[in-house]
C-alpha positions as CSV (number, residue, x, y, z in Angstrom):
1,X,-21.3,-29.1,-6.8
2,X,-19.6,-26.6,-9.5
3,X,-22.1,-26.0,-11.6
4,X,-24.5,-24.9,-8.7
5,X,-21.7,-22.4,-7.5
6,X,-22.4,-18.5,-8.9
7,X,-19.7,-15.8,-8.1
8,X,-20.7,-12.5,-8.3
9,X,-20.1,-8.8,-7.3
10,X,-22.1,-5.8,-6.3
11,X,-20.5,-3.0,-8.2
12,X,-22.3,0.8,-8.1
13,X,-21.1,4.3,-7.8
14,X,-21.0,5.5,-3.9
15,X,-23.9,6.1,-2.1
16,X,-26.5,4.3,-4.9
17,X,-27.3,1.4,-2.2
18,X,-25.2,-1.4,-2.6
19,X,-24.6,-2.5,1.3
20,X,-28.5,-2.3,1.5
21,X,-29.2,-4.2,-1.3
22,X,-26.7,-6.3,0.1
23,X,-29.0,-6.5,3.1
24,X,-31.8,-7.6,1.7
25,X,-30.1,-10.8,-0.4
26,X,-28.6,-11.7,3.3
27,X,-31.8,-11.5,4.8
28,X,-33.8,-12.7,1.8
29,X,-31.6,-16.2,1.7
30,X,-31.6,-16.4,5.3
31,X,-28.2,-16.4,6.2
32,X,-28.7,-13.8,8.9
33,X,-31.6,-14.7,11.7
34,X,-33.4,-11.3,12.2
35,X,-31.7,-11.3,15.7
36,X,-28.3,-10.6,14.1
37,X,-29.1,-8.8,11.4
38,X,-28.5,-5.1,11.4
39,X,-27.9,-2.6,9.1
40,X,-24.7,-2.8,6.5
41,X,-24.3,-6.4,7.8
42,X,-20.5,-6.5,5.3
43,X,-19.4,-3.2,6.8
44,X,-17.4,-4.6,9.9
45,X,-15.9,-0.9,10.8
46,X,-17.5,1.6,12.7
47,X,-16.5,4.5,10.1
48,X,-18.0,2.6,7.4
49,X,-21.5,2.4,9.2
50,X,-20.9,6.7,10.4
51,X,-19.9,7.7,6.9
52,X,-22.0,5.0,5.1
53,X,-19.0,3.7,2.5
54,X,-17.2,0.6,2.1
55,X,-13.9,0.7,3.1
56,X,-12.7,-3.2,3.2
57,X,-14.0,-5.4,0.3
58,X,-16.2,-8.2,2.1
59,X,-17.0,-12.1,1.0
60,X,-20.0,-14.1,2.1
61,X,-21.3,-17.6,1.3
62,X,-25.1,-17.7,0.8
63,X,-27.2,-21.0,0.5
64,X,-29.9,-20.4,-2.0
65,X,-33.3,-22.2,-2.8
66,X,-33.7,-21.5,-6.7
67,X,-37.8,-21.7,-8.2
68,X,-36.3,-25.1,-10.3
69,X,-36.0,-26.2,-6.6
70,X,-32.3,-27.1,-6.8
71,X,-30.0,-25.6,-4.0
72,X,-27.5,-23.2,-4.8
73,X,-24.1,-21.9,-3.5
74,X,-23.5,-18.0,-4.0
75,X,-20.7,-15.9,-3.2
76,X,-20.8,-12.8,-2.7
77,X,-17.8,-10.6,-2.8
78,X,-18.7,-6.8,-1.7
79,X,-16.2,-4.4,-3.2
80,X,-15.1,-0.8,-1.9
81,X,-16.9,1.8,-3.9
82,X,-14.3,4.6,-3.8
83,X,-11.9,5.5,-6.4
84,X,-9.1,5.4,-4.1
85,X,-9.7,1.5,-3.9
86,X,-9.7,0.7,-7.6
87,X,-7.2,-2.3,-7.6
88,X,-9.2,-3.6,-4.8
89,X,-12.2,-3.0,-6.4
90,X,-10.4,-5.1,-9.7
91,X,-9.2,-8.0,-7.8
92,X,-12.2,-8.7,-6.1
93,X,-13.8,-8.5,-9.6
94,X,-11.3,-11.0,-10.7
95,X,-12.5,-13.6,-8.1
96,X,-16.4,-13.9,-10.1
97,X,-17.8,-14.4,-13.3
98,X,-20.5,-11.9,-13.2
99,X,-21.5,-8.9,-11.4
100,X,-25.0,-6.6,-10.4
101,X,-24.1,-3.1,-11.9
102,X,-26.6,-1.2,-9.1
103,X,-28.1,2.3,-10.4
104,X,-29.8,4.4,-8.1
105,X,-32.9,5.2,-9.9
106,X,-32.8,8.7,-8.8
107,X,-29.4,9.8,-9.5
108,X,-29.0,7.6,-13.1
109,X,-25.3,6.3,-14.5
110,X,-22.4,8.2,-12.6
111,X,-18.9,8.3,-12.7
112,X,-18.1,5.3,-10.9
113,X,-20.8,3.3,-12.0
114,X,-19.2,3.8,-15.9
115,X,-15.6,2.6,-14.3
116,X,-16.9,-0.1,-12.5
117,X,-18.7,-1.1,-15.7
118,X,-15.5,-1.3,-18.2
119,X,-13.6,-2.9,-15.4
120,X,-16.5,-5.9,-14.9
121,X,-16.5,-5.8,-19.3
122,X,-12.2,-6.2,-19.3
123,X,-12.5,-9.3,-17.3
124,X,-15.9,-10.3,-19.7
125,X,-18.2,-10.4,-16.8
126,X,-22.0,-10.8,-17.2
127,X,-23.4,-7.7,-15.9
128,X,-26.9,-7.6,-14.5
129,X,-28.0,-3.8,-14.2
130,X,-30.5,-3.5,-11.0
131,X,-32.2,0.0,-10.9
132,X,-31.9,0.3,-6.9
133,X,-34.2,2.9,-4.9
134,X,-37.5,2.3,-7.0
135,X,-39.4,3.3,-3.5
136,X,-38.5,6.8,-3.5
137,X,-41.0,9.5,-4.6
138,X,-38.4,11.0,-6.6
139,X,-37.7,7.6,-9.0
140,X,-37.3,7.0,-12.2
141,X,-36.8,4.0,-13.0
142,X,-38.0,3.7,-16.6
143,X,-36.0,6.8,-17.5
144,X,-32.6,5.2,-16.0
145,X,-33.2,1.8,-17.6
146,X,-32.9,4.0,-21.1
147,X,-30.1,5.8,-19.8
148,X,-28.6,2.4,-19.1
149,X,-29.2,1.3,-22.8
150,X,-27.5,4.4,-24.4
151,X,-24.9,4.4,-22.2
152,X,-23.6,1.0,-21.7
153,X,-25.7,-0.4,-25.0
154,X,-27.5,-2.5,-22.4
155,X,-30.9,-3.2,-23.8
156,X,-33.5,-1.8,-21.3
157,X,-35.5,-4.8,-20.3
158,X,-32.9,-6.5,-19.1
159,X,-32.9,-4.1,-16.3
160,X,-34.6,-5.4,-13.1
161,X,-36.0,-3.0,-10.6
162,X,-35.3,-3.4,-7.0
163,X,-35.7,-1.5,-3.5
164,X,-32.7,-2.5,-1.2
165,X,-34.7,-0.4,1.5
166,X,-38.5,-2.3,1.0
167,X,-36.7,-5.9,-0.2
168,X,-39.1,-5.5,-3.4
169,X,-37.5,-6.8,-6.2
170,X,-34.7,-8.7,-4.7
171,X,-36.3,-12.2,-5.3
172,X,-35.6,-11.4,-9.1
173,X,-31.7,-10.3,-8.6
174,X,-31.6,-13.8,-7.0
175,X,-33.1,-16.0,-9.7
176,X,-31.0,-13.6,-12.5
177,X,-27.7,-14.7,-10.1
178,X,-28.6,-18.1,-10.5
179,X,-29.9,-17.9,-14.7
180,X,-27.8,-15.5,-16.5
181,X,-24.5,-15.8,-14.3
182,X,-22.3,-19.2,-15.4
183,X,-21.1,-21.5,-13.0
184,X,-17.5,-21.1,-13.0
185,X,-14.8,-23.7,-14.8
186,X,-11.8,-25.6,-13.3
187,X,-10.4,-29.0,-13.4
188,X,-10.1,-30.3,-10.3
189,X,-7.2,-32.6,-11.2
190,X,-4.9,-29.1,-12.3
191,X,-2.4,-28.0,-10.3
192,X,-3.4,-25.4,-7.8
193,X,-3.8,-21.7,-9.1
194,X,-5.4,-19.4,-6.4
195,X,-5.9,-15.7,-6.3
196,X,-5.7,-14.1,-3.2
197,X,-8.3,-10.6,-3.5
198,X,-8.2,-9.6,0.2
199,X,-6.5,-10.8,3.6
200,X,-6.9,-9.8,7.1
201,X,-4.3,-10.1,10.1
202,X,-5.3,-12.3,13.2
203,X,-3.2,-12.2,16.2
204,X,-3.1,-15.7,16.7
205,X,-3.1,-17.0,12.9
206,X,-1.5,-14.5,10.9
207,X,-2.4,-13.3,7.6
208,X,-5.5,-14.6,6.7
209,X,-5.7,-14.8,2.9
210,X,-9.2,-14.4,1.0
211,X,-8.8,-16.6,-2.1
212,X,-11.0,-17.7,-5.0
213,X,-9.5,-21.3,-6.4
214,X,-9.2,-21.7,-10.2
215,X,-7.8,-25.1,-10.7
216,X,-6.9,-27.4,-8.8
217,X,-7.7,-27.6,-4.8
218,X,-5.7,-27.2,-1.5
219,X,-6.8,-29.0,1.8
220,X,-4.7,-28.9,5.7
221,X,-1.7,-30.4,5.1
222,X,-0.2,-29.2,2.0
223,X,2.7,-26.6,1.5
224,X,1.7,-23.7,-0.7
225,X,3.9,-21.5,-2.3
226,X,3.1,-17.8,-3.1
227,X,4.4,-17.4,-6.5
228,X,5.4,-13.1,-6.1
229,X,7.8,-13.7,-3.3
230,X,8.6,-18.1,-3.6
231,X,7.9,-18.3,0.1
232,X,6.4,-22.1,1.3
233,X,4.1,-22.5,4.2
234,X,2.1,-25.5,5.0
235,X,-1.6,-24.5,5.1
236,X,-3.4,-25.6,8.8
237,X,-7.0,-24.7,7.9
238,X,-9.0,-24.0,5.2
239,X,-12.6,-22.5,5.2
240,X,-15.3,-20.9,3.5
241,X,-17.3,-17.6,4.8
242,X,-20.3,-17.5,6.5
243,X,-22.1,-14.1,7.8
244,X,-19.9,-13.0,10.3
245,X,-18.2,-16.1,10.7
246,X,-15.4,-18.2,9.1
247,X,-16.3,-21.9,8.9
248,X,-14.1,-24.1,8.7
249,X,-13.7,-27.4,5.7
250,X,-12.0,-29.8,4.2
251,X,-10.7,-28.3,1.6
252,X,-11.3,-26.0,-1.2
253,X,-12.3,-26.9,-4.8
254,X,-12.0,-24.7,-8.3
255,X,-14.9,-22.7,-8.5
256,X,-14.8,-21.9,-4.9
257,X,-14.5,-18.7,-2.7
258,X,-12.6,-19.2,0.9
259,X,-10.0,-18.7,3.2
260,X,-6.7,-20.8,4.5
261,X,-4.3,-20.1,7.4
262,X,-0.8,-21.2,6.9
263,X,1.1,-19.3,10.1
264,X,2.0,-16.2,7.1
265,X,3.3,-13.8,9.4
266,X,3.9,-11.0,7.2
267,X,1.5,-9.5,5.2
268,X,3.6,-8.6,2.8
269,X,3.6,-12.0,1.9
270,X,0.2,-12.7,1.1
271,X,-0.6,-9.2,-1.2
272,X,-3.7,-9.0,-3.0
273,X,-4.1,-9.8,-6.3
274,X,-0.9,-12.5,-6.2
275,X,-1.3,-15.8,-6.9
276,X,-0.9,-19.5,-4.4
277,X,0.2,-22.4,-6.0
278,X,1.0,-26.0,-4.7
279,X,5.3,-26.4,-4.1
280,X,4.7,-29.9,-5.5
281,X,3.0,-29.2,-8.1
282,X,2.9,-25.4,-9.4
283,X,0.9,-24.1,-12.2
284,X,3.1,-22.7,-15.1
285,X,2.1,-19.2,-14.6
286,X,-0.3,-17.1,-12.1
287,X,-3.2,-15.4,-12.5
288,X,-2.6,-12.1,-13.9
289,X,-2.6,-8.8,-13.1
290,X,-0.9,-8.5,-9.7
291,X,1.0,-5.3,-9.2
292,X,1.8,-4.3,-5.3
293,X,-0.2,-1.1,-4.2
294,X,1.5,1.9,-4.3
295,X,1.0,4.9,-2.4
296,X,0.3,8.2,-4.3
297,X,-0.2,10.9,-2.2
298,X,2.1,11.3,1.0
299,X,1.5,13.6,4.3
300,X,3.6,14.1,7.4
301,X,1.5,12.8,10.8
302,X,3.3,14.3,14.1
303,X,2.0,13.0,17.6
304,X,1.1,16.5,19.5
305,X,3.0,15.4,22.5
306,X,6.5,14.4,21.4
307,X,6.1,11.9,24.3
308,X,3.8,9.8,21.6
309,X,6.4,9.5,19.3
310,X,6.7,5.4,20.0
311,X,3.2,5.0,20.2
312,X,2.1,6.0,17.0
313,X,5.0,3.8,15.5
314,X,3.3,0.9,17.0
315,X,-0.3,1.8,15.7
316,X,1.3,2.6,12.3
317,X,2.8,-0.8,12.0
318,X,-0.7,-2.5,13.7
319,X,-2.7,-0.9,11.0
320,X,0.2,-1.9,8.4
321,X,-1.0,-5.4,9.0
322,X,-4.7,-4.7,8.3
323,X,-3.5,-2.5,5.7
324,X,-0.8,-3.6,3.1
325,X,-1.2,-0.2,0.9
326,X,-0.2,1.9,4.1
327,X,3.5,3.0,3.7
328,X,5.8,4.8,6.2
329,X,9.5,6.4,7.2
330,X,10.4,8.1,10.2
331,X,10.9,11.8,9.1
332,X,11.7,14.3,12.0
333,X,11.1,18.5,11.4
334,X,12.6,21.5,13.1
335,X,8.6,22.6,13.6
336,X,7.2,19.6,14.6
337,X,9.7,17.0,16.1
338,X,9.8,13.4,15.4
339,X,7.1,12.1,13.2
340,X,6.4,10.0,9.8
341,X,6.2,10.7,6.1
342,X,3.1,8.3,5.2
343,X,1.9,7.3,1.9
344,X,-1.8,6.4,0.9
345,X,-4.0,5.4,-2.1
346,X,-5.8,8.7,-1.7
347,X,-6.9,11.0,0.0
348,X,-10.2,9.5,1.3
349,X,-7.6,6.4,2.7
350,X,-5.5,9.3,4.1
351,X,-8.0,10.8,6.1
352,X,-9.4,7.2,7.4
353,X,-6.0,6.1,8.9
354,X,-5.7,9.6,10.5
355,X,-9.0,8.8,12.0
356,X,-8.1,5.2,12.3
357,X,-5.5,6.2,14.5
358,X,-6.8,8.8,16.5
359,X,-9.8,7.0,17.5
360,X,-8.6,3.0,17.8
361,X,-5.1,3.9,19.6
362,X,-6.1,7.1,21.4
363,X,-3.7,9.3,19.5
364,X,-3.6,13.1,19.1
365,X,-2.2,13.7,15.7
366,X,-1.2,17.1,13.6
367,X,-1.0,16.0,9.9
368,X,0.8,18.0,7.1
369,X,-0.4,19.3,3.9
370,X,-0.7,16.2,1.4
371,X,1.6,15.9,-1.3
372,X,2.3,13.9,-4.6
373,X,5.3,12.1,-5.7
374,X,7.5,14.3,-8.5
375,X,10.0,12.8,-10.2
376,X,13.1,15.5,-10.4
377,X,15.9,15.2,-13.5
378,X,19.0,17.0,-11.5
379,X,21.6,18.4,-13.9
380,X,24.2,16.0,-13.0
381,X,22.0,13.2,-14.5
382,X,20.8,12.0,-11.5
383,X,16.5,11.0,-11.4
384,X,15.3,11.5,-7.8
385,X,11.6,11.2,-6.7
386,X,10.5,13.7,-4.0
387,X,7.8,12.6,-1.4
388,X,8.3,16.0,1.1
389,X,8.1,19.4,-0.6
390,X,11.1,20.2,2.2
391,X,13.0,17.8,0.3
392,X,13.0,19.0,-3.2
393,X,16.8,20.6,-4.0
394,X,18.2,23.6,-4.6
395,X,16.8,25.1,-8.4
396,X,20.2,25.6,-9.6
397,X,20.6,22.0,-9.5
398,X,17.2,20.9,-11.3
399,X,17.3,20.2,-14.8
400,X,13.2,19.1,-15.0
401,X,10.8,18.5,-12.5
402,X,7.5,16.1,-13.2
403,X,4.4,15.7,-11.7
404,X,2.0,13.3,-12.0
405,X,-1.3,13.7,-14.3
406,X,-4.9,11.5,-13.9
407,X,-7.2,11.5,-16.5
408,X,-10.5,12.4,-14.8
409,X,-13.5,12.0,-15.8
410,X,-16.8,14.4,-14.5
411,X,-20.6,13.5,-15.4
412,X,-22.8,16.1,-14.8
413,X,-26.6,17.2,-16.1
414,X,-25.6,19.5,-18.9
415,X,-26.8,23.0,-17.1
416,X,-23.6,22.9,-15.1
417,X,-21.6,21.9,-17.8
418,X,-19.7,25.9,-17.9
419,X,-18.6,26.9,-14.7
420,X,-16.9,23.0,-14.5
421,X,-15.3,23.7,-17.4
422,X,-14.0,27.2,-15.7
423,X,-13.2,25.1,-12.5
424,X,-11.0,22.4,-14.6
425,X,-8.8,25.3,-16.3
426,X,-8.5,27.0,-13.2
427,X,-6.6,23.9,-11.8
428,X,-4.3,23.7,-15.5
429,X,-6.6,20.9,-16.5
430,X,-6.5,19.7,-20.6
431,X,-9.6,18.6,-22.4
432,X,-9.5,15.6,-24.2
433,X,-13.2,15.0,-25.2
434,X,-16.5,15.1,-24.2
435,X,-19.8,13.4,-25.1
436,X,-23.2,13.5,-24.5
437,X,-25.2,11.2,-23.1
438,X,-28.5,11.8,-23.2
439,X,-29.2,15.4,-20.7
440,X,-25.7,14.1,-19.4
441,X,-22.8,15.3,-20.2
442,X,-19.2,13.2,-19.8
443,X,-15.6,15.3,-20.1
444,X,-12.9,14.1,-19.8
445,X,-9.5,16.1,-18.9
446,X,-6.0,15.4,-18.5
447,X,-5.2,17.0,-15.2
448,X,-2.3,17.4,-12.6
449,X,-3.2,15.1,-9.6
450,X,-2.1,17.9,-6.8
451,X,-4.2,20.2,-8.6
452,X,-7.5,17.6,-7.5
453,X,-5.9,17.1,-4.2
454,X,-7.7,19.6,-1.3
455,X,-11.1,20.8,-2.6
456,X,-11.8,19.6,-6.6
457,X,-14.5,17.4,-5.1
458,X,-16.2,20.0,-2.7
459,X,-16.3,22.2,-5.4
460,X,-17.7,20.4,-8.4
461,X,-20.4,19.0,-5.6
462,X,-21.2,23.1,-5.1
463,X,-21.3,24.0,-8.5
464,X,-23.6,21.5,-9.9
465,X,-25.6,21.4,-6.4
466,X,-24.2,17.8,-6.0
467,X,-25.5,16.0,-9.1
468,X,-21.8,16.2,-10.8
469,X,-19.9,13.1,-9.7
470,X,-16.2,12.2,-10.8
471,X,-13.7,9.4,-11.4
472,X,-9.9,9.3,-11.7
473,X,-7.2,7.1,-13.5
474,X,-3.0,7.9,-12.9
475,X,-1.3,8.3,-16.4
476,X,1.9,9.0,-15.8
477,X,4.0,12.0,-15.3
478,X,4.4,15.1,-17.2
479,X,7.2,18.1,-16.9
480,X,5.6,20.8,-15.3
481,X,7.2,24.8,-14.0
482,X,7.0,23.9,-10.4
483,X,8.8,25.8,-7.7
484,X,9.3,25.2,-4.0
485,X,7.4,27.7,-2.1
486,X,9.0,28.2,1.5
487,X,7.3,29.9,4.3
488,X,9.2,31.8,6.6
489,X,8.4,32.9,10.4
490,X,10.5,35.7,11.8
491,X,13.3,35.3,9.0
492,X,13.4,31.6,9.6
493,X,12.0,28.5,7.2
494,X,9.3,26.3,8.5
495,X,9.9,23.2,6.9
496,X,6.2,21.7,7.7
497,X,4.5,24.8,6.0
498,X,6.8,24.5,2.5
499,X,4.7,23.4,-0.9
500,X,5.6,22.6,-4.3
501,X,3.1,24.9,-7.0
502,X,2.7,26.1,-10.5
503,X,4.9,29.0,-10.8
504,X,1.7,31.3,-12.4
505,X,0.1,29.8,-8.9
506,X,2.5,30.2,-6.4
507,X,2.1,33.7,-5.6
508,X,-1.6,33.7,-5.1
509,X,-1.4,30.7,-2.5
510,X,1.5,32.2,-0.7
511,X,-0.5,35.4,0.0
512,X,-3.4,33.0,0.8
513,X,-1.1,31.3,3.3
514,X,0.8,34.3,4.7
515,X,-2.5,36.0,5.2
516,X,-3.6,33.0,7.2
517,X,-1.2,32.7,9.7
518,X,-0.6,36.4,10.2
519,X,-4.1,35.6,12.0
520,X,-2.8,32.5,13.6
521,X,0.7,33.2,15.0
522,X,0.1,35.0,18.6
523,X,1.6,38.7,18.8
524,X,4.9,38.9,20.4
525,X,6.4,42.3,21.7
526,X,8.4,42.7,18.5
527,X,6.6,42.9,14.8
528,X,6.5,39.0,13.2
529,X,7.4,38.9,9.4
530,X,5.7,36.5,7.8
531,X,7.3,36.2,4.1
532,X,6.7,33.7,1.4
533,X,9.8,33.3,-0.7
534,X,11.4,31.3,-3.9
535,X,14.7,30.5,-3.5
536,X,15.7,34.0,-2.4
537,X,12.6,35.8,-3.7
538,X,9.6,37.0,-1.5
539,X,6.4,36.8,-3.2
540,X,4.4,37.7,-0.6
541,X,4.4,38.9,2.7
542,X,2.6,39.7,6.0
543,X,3.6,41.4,9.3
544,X,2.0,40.5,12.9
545,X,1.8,43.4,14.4
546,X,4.2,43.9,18.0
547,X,2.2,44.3,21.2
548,X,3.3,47.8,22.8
549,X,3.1,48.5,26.1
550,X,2.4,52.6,26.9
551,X,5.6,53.3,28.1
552,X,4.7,57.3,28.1
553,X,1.4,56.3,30.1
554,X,3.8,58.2,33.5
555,X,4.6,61.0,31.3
556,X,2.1,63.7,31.6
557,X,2.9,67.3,30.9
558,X,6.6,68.1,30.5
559,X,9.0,68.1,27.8
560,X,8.8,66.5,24.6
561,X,12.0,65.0,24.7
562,X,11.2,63.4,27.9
563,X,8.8,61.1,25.7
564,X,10.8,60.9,22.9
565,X,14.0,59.8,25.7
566,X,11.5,56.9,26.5
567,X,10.6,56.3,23.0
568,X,14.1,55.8,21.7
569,X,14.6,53.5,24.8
570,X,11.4,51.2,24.3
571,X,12.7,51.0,20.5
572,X,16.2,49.6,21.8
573,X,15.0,46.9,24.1
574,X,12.5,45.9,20.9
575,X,15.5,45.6,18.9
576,X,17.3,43.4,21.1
577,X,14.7,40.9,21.9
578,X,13.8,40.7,18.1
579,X,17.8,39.5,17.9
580,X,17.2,36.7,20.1
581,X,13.1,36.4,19.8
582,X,12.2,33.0,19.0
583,X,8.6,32.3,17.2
584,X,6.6,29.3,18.2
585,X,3.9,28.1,15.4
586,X,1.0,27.1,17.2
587,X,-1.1,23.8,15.7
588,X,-3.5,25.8,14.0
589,X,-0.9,27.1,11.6
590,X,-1.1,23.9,9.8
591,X,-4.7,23.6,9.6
592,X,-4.7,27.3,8.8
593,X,-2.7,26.0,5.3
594,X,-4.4,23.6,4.3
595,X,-7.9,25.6,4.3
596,X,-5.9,28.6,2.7
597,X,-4.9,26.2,-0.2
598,X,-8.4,24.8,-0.3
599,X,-9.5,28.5,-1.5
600,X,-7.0,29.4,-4.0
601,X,-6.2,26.0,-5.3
């Protein structure tokens, strides 16, 4: 059986048609009866389908009838195409021995696509490059093959063009699977070495770990051990995938691409990329590469009705277990009452579980501005790391504050190649090189990750009319002149609205912000302050005007002093209710900030 086994991956930049093309080998191998089939067939959620991305990596067995007439196994292992999901994206690449780099024929090489590329050459993958999207009037598929060549030194005729849309071309994708992928090696007498890529959470059998078997084979009955943690569970079932079904077998075999249930009830104990052994006979060392997933970016999400509070803890912790790079704390603030601090990947997986959780447990959410980590050197010695701009302490304490830096990379079709510049030094970016690639142009920037938070992506899609497309690696942190920024409402801090900035920055988005909500907060009977302040420094401030009532309306004719009696008394009663006025912040404050820091940046 091994040597008719092929392992591969669809790897592609978003949006260049890799679910479709997908499709089409589903339907084409017959795995899916017309009936079932429908469109994205691997994307199982409903926000995949609306925004057309992959989200959760998939894996499907296909039975394939080769020309040399022999029957082959192949499985398929869909990856996420978002940079956000990069380890996913390198685990499931892992798992195969050879991948189809998909190009859309109208777009050409992109960001991701040259990622996705070096991260199939690391693990020495053969890579098939499929021009996708030949149908379209605007195609150029001869052009792209060349681009392919100079880019990835590819030579051009190995390029196959194919149309997941028409099915035209796929028969050749399947006969290059089958010719120019190798099966995979394994003794089958070795003791058991298993990487888990992906795992799902059943409510009646627990975590549900995706594995691909190197050596060795595990069948019901034995007791696995996962090497990260040394936990033993006896595996119950084993299986292999089928299109929208798990099939149950006897056992798994090296080469092979499956699942097991072993009653895991944590899914913190099956992470992906870690490796399952046998506990009587372990390997001497896993497969490597395994590192947990740790959240980058973190944001406060506050139920509107405090009444919630429980509700969303229970969704969080639901989605936790579909989810193993979701992270939360309990964090309460004066503005918004109880709620968590949550961290994600990115900010794409940020604004999926917001939506995750407002549409599949019915919740009404307010979420905070998205922050980074910083690392903060206090004076005393003492390293902290600060997830809540509220958090970060006093600046007479603070020796050195870091942030973290990406090294991003933007193609784009050389025209646009100025104002992107202008755009990556207005946001304190560092260029480190840049090359042409044929009428493309690849630069490269060393660049503060909070500075690429809100709008970087919006607005390197407006400048260069959408055909600029970027990708992002962490590098590590940097010291930086940050300050707090704290927003104050009637003389009083609201700890949801603070921010960490650039100190040359921080007065322009404070203004922004103050601005904002002076158009937000409702008028009261006494003039609102609205100040943004360092430490004890304002930097910028706003005033909501008072609602007056016409107290002189009854005074017609007489005195002057008459009206200046009623003036002076109107002024008094001001006074004192501006003593005891309290300011609410209505909901839109918050969304009010984050579009304020969207246009300063």
């Amino acid at each position: 059986m091994q040597e008719r086994i092929r392992n591969f991956s669809i790897i592609a930049h978003v949006d260049h048609g890799k679910s479709t093309l997908a499709d089409r080998i589903l339907q084409k191998t017959r795995a899916v009866s017309e009936r079932q089939m429908r469109e994205q067939f691997l994307d199982s959620l409903d926000l995949e389908r609306e925004r057309g991305i992959t989200i959760k990596a998939a894996a499907v067995r296909l039975g394939y009838q080769a020309e040399d007439g022999r029957e082959y196994v192949l499985n398929l292992i869909d990856t996420p195409g978002h940079v956000d999901f990069h380890y996913e994206v390198s685990r499931a690449l892992a798992a195969v021995e050879g991948v189809l780099l998909v190009v859309d024929a109208t777009q050409g090489v992109e960001a991701q696509t040259v990622a996705n590329f070096f991260l199939a050459l690391e693990h020495d993958h053969v890579i098939i490059p499929v021009i996708n999207k030949i149908d379209l009037p605007s195609a150029r598929p001869e052009e792209v093959a060349l681009e392919i060549e100079e880019t990835f030194d590819i030579p051009a005729e190995e390029c196959l063009f194919a149309s997941g849309k028409t099915g035209e071309g796929v028969d050749a994708v399947l006969e290059a699977i089958v010719k120019r992928i190798p099966p995979p090696k394994g003794d089958p007498d070795a003791p058991l070495k298993a990487l888990i890529f992906d795992s799902i959470f059943d409510a009646y059998q627990g975590v549900v770990p995706y594995v691909r078997v190197f050596e060795g084979a595990v069948k019901p009955g034995d007791v696995i051990r996962i090497w990260s943690t040394g936990k033993t569970f006896e595996v119950d079932r084993t299986g292999v995938f089928r299109p929208g079904a798990l099939e149950r077998t006897a056992g798994l075999g090296p080469g092979e691409v499956g699942w097991l249930t072993a009653g895991i009830r944590e899914i913190g104990d099956a992470q992906v990329g870690d490796t399952i052994t046998l506990e009587s006979h372990p390997t001497d060392a896993p497969y490597p590469g395994f590192k947990p997933a740790k959240p980058v970016v973190f944001a406060g999400l506050y139920p509107v009705d405090t009444q919630e509070y429980n509700k969303l803890r229970d969704a969080l912790e639901k989605l936790k277990l579909n989810d193993a790079a979701l992270d939360f704390e309990p964090e309460t603030s004066e503005a918004l009452g109880f709620g968590f601090r949550v961290g994600f990947l990115g900010l794409l997986h940020a604004e999926i579980v917001q939506e995750r959780l407002e549409r599949e447990f019915d919740l009404n959410l307010i979420a905070t501005a998205p922050s980074v980590i910083y690392q903060v050197t206090l004076k005393s010695g003492e390293e902290i790391e600060v997830h809540n701009p509220s958090d970060l302490p006093d600046p007479t304490l603070i020796e050195e504050i870091r942030e973290p830096y990406v090294r991003l990379s933007v193609y784009t079709p050389e025209e646009y190649v100025g104002p992107i510049m202008q755009l990556l030094q207005e946001k304190r970016g560092q260029m480190i090189t840049m090359n042409y690639l044929g009428k493309r142009v690849e630069l490269v920037y060393e660049v503060p990750f909070g500075e690429i938070l809100y709008d970087f992506h919006d607005r390197l899609k407006s400048l260069s009319r959408g055909y600029a497309s970027m990708d992002y690696e962490q590098i590590g942190y940097k010291p930086g002149e940050l300050v707090k920024v704290n927003i104050l409402v009637n003389g009083e801090p609201v700890d949801a609205l603070a921010f960490i900035a650039h100190r040359d920055k921080a007065q322009t988005i404070g203004r922004a912000i103050v601005e904002k909500l002076k158009d937000v907060i409702p008028r009261q009977q006494f003039a609102v302050p609205i100040q943004a302040a360092i430490g004890g420094k304002i930097i910028a401030r706003s005033t909501v005007r008072a609602l007056r009532k016409d107290v002189l309306a009854k005074c017609y004719g007489g005195d002057i002093t008459r009206k200046k009696k009623l003036l002076e008394k109107q002024k008094e009663g001001k006074r004192r209710m501006k003593a005891i006025g309290k300011v609410e912040v209505p909901q839109e404050a918050f969304l009010a900030v984050l579009s304020a820091g969207k246009e300063e940046g």
